[in-house]
C-alpha positions in Angstrom: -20.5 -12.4 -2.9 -20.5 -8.7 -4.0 -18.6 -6.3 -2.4 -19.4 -3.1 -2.9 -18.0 -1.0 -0.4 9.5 19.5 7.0 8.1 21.9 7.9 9.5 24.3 10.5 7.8 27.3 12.2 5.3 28.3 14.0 2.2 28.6 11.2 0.4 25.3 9.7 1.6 24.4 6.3 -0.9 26.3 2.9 -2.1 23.8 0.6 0.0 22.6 -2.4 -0.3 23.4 -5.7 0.4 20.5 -8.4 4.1 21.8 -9.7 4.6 21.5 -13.2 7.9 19.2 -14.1 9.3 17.4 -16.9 8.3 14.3 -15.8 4.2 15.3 -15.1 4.5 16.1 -19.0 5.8 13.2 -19.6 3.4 10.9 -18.0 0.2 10.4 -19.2 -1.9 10.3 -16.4 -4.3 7.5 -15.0 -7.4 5.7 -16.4 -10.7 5.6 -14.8 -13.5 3.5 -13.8 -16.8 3.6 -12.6 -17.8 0.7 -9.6 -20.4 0.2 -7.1 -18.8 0.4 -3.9 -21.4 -0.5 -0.9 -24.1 1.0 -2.8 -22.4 3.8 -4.1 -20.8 4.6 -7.4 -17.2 5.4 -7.0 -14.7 6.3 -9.8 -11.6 4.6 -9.2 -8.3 5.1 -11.0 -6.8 2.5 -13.4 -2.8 0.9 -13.3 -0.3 2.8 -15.9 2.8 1.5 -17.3 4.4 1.7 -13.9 1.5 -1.0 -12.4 0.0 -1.2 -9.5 1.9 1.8 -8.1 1.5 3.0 -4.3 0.4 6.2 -5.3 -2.7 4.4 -7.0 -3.2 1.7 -4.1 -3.6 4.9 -1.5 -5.4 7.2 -3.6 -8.2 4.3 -4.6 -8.5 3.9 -0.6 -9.1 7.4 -0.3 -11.6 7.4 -3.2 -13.4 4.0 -1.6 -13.0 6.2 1.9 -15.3 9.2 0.0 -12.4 11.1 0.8 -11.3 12.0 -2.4 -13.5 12.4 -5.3 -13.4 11.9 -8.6 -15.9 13.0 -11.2 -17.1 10.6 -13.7 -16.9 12.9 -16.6 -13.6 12.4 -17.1 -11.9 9.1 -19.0 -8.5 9.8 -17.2 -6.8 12.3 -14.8 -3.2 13.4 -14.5 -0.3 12.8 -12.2 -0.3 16.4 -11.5 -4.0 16.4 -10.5 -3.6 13.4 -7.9 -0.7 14.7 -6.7 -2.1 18.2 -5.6 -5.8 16.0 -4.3 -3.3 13.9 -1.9 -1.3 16.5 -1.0 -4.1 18.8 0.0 -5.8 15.8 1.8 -3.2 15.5 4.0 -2.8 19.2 4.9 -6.7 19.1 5.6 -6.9 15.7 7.6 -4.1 16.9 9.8 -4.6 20.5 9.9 -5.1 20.0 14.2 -2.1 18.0 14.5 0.3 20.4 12.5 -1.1 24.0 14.3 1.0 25.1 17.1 4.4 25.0 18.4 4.5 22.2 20.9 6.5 18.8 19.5 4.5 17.0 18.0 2.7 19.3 15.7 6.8 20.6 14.7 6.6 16.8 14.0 3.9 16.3 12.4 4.6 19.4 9.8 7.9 17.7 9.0 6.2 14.4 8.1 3.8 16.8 6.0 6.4 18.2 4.0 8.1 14.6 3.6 5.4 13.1 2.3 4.1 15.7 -0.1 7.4 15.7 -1.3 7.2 11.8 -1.9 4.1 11.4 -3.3 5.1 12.3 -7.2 7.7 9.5 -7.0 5.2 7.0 -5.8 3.8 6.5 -9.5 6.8 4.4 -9.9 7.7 2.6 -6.5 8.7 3.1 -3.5 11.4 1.7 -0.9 9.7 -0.5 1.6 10.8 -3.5 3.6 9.3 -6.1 4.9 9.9 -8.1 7.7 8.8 -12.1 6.9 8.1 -13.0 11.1 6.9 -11.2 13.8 4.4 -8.3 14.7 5.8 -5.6 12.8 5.0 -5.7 9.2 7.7 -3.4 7.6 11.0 -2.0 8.9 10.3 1.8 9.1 11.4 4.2 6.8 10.6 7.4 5.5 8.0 7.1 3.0 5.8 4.9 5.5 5.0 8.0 6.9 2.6 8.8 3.9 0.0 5.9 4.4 0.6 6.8 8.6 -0.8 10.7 7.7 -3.5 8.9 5.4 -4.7 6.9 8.3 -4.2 3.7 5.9 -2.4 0.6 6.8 0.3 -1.0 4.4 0.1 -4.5 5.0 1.4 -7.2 3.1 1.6 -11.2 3.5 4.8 -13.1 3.3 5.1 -14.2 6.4 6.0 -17.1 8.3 4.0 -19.2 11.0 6.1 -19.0 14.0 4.3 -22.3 15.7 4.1 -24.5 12.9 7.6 -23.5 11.7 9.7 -22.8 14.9 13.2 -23.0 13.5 12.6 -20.9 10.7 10.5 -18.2 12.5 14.2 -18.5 14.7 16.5 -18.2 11.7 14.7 -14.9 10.4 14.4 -13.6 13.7 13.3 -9.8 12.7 15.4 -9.1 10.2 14.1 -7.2 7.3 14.0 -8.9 4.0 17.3 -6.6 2.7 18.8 -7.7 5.8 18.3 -11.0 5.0 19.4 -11.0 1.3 22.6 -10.2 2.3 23.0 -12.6 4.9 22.5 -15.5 2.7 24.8 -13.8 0.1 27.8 -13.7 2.7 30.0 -16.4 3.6 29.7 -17.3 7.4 29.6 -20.7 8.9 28.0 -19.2 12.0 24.7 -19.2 10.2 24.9 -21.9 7.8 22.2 -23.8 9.4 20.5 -20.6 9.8 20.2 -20.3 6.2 19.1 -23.9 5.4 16.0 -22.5 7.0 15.5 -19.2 5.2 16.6 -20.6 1.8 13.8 -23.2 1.9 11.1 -20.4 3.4 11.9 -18.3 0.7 12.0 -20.9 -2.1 8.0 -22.1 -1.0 6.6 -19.0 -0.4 8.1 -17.6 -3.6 4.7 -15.7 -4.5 5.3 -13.8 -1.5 1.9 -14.8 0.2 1.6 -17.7 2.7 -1.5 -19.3 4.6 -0.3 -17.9 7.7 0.0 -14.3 6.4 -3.3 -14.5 4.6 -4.6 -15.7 8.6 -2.9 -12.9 10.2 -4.3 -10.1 7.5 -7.8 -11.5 8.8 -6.7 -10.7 12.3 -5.5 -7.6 11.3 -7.6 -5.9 9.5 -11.3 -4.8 10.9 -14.7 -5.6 9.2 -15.1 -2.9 6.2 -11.5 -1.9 6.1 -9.3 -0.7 3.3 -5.9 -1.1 3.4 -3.0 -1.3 1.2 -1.2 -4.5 0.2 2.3 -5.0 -0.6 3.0 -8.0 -3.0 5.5 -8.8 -5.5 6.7 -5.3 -5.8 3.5 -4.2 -6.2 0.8 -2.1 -4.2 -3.3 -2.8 -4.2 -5.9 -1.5 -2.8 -7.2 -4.4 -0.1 -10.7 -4.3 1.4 -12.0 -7.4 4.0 -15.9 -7.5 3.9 -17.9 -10.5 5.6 -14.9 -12.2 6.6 -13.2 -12.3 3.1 -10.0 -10.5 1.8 -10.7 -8.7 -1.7 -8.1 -7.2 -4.0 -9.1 -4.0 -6.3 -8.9 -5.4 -9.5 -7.3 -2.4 -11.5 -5.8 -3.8 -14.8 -6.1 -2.0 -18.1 -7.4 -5.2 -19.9 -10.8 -4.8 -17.2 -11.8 -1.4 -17.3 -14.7 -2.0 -19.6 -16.2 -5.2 -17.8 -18.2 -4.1 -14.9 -18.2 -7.7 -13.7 -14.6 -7.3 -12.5 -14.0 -5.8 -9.5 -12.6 -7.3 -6.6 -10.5 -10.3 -6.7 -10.9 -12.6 -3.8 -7.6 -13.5 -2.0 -7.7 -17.0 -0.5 -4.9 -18.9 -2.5 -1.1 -18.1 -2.0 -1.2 -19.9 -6.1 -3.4 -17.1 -7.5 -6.7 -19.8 -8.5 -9.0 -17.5 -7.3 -12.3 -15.8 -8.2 -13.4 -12.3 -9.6 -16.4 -10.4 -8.5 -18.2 -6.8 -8.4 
């Protein structure tokens, strides 16, 4: 098993320069690595102290995409660097979309400025939140409109199975996981029973991945494709090949072991298996 695969007015928006701030000197950039992906070498970038970031998840699907590129010459690359390489990948990939006056390229130019504007805070996190039953994934905000421009899907897999677990599937309805925190906090006999449900859900699914979800990431996601996955706080590049689910495997402690790729994602307890 090897897988190796705002902006207003009437002109499109000019491609973004890296801007120099504190906090780019500061931060000291990303590690690299060197894989095979589907027979081609492919530098990918390595987790910092912040983790698996969002910013890293996208810009290693982009890089696994071919397009972004990295040169192998280099050991690391800076914030600033993968900041301006998103940023002008998105002018460029939606440079039709964003010409003209008519709606939805007024639209599309504000979502350009948005998320350029986002992307140096995604080294450290962003504000997502998920929704544990039903079709849609994550309740919309903002910053989902990055991986939307990028053509990627955020996906994640805490979710529960609405035949085999009816009453709970009720209970949680489609409230966001926010939403839900604070409903179990409050005091309200209406949903007592309501909450029975949840509390349980969320105590056995506490690694934020269930059998169901892991199923419906299968049905989601096509043959070949790269996605990112939202787990735990945390953002990885996700890729299905021959009808398995792989995780990027971007930890410091592997970047000289050319075995370690790809984790395999088939166990909601984490006994898995690593491969290139």
């Amino acid at each position: 098993e090897t897988p190796n695969q705002k902006m207003e007015g009437e002109a499109p928006p000019h491609r973004v320069p890296g801007a120099r701030t504190e906090r780019y000197q500061q931060f000291d950039g990303f590690k690299t690595k060197k894989i095979n992906f589907l027979g081609r070498d492919v530098v990918i970038l390595l987790q910092n102290e912040f983790g698996p970031c969002p910013l890293l998840a996208l810009v290693n699907v982009l890089l696994l995409r071919n397009q972004l590129d990295l040169s192998s010459d280099y050991a690391s690359i800076s914030l600033e660097t993968v900041v301006s390489m998103v940023g002008n990948y998105l002018l460029e990939s939606n440079t039709k979309r964003s010409a003209g006056d008519n709606e939805l390229a007024v639209h599309t130019r504000q979502n350009l400025n948005d998320a350029i504007a986002l992307l140096p805070k995604m080294e450290s996190g962003l504000d997502v939140n998920v929704r544990l039953c039903g079709e849609t994934l994550f309740e919309y905000t903002e910053c989902l409109s990055v991986f939307d421009l990028c053509d990627v899907s955020l996906v994640h897999g805490w979710l529960c199975d609405p035949h085999a677990e009816t009453e709970t599937a009720r209970a949680l309805g489609s409230r966001g996981y926010n939403e839900i925190v604070e409903m179990l906090i409050k005091e309200d006999d209406d949903v007592a029973e309501q909450k029975v449900f949840i509390q349980d859900f969320l105590q056995r699914s506490a690694s934020q991945l269930t059998y169901y979800g892991i199923s419906t990431l299968h049905q989601k996601l096509r043959a070949n494709e790269l996605a990112v996955l939202y787990r735990n706080l945390h953002f990885s590049t996700l890729f299905k090949y021959q009808d398995a689910l792989y995780v990027l495997v971007t930890d410091l402690g592997y970047a000289t072991q050319p075995s370690v790729v790809w984790e395999k994602l088939d166990d909601i307890h984490g006994d898995t298996v690593f491969v290139n």
